[in-house]
C-alpha positions as CSV (number, residue, x, y, z in Angstrom):
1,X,0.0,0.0,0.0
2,X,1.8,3.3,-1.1
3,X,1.9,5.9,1.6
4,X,-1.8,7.9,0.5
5,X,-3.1,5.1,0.3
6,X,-2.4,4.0,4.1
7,X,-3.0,7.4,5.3
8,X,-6.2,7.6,4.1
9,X,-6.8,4.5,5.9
10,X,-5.8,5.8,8.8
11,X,-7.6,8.4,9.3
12,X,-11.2,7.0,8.7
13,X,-13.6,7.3,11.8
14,X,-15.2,4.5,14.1
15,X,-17.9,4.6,11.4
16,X,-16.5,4.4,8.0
17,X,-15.1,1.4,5.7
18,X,-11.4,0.7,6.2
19,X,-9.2,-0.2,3.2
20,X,-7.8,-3.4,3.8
21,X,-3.7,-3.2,3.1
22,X,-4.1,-5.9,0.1
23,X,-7.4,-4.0,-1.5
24,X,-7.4,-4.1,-5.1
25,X,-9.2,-0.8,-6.2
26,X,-12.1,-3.1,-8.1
27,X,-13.1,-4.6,-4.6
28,X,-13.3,-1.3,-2.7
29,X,-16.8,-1.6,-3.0
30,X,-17.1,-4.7,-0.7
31,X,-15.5,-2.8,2.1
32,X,-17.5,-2.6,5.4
33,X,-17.5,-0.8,8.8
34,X,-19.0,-3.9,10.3
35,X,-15.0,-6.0,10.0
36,X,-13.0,-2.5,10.7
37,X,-11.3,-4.0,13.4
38,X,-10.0,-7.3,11.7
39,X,-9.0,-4.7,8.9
40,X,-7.1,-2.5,11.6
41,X,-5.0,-5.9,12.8
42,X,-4.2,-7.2,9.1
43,X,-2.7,-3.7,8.7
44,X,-0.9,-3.6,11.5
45,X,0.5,-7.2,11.0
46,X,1.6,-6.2,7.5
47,X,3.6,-3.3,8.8
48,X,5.2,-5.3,11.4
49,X,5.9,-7.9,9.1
50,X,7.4,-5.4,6.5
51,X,9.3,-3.5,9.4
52,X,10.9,-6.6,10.6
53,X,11.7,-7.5,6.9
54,X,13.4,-4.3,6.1
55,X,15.4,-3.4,9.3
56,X,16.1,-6.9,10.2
57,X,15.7,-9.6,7.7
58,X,17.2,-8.0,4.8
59,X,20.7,-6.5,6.7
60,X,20.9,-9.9,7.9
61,X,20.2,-11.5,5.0
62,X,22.6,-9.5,3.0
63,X,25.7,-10.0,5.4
64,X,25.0,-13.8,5.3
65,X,24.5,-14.1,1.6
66,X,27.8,-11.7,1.1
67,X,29.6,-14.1,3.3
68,X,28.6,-17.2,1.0
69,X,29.2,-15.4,-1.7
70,X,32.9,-14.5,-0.9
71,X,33.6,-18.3,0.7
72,X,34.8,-16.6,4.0
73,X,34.3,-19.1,6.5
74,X,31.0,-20.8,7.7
75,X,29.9,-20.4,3.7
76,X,29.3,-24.1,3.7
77,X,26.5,-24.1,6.7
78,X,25.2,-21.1,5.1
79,X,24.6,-22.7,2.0
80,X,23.7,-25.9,4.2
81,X,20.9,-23.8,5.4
82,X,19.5,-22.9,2.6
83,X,20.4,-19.5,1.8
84,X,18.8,-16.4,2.6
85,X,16.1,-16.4,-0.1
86,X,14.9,-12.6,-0.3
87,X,18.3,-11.8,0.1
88,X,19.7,-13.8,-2.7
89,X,16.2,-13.1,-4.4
90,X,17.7,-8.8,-4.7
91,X,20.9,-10.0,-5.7
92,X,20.0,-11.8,-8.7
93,X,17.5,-9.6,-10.3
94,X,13.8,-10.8,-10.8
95,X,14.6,-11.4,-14.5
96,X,17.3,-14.2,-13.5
97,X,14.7,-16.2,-12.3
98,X,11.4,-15.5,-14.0
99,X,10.3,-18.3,-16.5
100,X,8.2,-17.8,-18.8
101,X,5.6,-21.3,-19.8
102,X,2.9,-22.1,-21.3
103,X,0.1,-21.5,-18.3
104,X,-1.4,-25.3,-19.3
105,X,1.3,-27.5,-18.6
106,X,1.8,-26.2,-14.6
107,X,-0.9,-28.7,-13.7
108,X,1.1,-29.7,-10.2
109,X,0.9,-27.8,-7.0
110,X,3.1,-28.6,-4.0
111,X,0.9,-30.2,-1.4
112,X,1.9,-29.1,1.8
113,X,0.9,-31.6,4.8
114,X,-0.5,-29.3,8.2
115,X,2.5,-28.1,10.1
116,X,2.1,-30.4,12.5
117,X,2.4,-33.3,10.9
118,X,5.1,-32.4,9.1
119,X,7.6,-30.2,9.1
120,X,7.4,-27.6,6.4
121,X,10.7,-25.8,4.4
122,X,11.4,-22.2,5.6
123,X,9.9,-19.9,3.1
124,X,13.1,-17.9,4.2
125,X,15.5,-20.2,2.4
126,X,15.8,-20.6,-1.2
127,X,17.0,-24.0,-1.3
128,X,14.7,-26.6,0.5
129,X,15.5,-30.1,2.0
130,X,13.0,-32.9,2.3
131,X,10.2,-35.1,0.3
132,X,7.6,-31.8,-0.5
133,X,8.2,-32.0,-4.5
134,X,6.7,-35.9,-4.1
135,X,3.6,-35.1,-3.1
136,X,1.5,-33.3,-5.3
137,X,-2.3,-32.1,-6.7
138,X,-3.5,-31.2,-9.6
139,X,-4.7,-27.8,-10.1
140,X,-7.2,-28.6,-12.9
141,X,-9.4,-29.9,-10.8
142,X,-8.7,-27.6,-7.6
143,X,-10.9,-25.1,-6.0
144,X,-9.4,-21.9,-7.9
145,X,-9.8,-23.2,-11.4
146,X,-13.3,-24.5,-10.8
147,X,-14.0,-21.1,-9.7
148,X,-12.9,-19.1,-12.6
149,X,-15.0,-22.2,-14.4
150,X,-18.1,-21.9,-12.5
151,X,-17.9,-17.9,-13.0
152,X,-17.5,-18.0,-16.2
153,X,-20.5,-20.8,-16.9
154,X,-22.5,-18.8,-15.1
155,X,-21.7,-15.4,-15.8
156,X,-25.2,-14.3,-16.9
157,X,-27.0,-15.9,-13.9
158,X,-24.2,-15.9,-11.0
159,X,-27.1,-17.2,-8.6
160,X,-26.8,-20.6,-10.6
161,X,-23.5,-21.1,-9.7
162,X,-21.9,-23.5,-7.2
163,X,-19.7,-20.4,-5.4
164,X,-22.7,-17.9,-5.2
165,X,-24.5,-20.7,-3.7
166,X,-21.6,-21.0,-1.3
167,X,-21.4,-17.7,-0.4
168,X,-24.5,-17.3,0.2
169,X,-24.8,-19.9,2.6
170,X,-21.8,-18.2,4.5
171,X,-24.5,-15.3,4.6
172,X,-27.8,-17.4,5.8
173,X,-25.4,-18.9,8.7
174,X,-25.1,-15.7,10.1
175,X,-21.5,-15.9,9.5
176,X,-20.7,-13.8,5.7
177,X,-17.2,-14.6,4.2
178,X,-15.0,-11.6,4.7
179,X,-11.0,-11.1,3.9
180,X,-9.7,-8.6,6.3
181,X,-7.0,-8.1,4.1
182,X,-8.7,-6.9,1.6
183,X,-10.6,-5.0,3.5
184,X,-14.1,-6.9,2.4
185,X,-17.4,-8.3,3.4
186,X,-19.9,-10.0,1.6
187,X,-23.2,-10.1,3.6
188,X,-26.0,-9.2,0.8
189,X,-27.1,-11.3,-2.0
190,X,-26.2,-7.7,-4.2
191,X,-22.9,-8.2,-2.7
192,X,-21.8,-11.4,-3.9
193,X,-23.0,-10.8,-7.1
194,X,-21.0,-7.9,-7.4
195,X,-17.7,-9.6,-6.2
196,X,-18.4,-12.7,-8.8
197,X,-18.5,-10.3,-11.3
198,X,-15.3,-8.4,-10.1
199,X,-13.5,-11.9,-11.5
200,X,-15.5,-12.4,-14.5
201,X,-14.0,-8.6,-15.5
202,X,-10.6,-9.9,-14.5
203,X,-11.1,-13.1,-16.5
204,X,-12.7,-10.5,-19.8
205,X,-9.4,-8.3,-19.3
206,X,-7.0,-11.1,-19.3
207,X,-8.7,-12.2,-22.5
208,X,-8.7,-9.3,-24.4
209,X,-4.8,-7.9,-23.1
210,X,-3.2,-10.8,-21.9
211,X,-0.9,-11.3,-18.7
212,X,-0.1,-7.8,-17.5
213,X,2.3,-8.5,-14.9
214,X,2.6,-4.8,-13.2
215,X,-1.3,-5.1,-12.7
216,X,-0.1,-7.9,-10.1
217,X,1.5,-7.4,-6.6
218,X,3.3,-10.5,-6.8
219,X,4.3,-13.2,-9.1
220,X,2.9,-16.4,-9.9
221,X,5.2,-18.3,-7.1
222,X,6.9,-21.5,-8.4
223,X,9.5,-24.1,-7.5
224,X,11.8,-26.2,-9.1
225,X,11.5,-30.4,-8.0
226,X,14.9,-32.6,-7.2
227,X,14.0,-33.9,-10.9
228,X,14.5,-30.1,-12.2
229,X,10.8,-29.7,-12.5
230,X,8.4,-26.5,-12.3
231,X,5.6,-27.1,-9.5
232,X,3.3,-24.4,-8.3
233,X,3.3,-23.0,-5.1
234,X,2.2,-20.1,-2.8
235,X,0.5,-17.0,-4.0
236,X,-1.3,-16.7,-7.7
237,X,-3.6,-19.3,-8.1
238,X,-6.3,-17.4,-9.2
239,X,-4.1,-15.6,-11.9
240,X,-3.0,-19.2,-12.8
241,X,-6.2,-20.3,-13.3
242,X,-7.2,-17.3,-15.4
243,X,-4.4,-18.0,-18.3
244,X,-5.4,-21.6,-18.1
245,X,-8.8,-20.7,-18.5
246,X,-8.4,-18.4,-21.4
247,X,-6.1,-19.7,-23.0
248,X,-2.6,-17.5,-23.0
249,X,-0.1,-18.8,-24.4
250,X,3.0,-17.6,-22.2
251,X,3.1,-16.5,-18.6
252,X,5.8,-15.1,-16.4
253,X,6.5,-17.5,-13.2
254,X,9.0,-16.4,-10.7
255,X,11.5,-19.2,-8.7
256,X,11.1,-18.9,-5.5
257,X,12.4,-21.9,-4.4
258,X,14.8,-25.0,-5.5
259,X,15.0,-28.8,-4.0
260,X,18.8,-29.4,-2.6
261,X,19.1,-32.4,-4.7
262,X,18.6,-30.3,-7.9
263,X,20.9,-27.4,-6.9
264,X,24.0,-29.8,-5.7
265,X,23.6,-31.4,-9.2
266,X,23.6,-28.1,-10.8
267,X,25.9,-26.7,-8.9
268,X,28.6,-29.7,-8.4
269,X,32.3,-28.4,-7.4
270,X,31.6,-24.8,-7.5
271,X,30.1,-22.0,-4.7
272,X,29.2,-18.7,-4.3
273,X,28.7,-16.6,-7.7
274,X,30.0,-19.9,-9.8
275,X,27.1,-21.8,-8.3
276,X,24.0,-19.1,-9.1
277,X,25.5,-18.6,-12.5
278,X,25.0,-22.4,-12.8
279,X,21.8,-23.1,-11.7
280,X,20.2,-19.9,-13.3
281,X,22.1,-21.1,-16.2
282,X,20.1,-24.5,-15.6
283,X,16.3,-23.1,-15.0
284,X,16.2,-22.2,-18.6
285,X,16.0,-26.5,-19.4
286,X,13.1,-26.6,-16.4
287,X,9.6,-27.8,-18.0
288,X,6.4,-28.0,-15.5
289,X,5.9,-31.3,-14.0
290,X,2.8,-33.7,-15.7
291,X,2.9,-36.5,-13.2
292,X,1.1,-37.2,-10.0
293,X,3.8,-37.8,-7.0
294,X,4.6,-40.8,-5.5
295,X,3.2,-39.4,-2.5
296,X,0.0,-38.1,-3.1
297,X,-2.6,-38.3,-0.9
298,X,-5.3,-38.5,-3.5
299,X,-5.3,-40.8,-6.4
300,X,-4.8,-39.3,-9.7
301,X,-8.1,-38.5,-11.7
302,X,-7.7,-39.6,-15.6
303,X,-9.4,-36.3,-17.2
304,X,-9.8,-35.8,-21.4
305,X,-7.7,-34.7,-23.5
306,X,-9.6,-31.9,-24.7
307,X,-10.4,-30.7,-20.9
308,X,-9.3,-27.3,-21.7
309,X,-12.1,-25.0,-22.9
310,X,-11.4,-23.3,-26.8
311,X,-9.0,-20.5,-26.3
312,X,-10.0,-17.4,-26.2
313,X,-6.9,-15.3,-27.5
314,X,-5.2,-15.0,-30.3
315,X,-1.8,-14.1,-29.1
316,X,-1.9,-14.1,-25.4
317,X,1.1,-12.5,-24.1
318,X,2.4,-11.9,-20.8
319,X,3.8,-8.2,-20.3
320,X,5.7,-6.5,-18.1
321,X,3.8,-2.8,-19.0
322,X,0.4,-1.7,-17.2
């Protein structure tokens, strides 16, 4: 949120709507006086989160990675660790490690067990230990696609459509969906059909002018598998699910993170700047991974081969302009 933007926030009374510190301008409209509160906490999470980031994670970050970077000692249990990812992330330049793929074939989203069950990688580090690449869903068949699906079917009578259905049960409970974050709260019927439409008008745009990355506050997250494959993680889903949906034919997806078993095979006998010319070198041959993992909770679902609906593009083509 730029610094207008957060004042104006700031200053509104016990009665007025609070702009959430993720609102996208479309869903202003969904704002509410009735979740001000939730909307005062998410913002003052974000700050301390971005405080802590910028006074204490980056200098950190940056000593640590210069370290690695310059073999001084202790350069092998930082890169043991895994590297300071937002660090490293600044260093290298978001062009080093954007890919750019055909929206279609990521398919395979990392399936994360709960926390405690098993122990996750730090989203801190950029390279992560352990068996999360093995287990894996598949995003044609997850909740964000058959949303932008189910919007899109039902574009011309929302109230036919499994998520206005949803929502509006969320409503009848006593109990409307709200993202304090965004600053929203759906609790009329109007309401919901409003925000439903909000995505069909995202879906229309992306359509008619492709992916236009610097309309996005982040990238479409991915990581790379111990087999040197793309799978999808974190943030972007709905995006995802949007090219897929209509059909562009290239999208930007940033690395965010890369399996240890991949990296020391990448990066055999050399460190430090040797190594990240190597593997950056190396995600140019990456291609998104097709197969279920062997450690997949849920079987794999045989779907047709013409599952995808027509295209609705001609040239679909991501971009870095507004």
């Amino acid at each position: 949120m730029n610094t207008k933007r957060r004042e104006s926030a700031f200053a509104s009374d016990a009665h007025s709507v609070v702009v959430g510190p993720d609102a996208d301008p479309e869903m202003l409209q969904f704002g509410s006086p009735k979740i001000r509160h939730k909307v005062w906490f998410a913002h003052i999470t974000a700050a301390t989160r971005a405080w802590a980031q910028r006074y204490l994670g980056f200098p950190a970050g940056n000593l640590v990675l210069n370290r690695w970077l310059q073999g001084k000692m202790g350069a092998r249990s930082i890169e043991r660790a895994g590297l300071p990812r937002h660090s490293l992330e600044a260093f290298l330049g978001a062009r080093s490690l954007t890919l750019h793929i055909d929206p279609r074939s990521l398919i395979r989203n990392v399936e994360f067990l709960p926390r405690k069950v098993e122990k996750r990688p730090s989203s801190m580090a950029f390279i992560w230990d352990g068996p999360w690449d093995l287990r894996r869903d598949d995003l044609r068949i997850g909740t964000r696609y058959r949303f932008i699906n189910d919007i899109h079917e039902n574009r011309h009578q929302p109230e036919r459509g499994e998520h206005f259905q949803e929502l509006m049960a969320y409503i009848e409970r006593g109990q409307p969906w709200s993202s304090p974050r965004q600053g929203i709260l759906l609790d009329t019927p109007e309401k919901v059909k409003a925000y439903l439409g909000v995505y069909v008008s995202y879906l229309d745009d992306m359509a008619a002018r492709g992916y236009v990355a610097s309309r996005t506050r982040d990238d479409v997250g991915v990581a790379i598998s111990r087999e040197g494959r793309i799978l999808k993680i974190n943030r972007g889903l709905h995006r995802l699910a949007m090219a897929q949906h209509v059909g562009l034919h290239r999208i930007p997806v940033r690395v965010r993170a890369v399996h240890r078993i991949w990296w020391n095979e990448v990066t055999r006998g050399v460190s430090g700047l040797a190594a990240l010319e190597r593997m950056c070198a190396a995600l140019r041959d990456c291609v998104a991974e097709q197969d279920p993992g062997p450690f997949d909770i849920e079987a794999a679902v045989s779907l047709p081969q013409d599952f995808w609906p027509t295209a609705r593009v001609g040239q679909g083509q991501s971009s870095s302009k507004a």
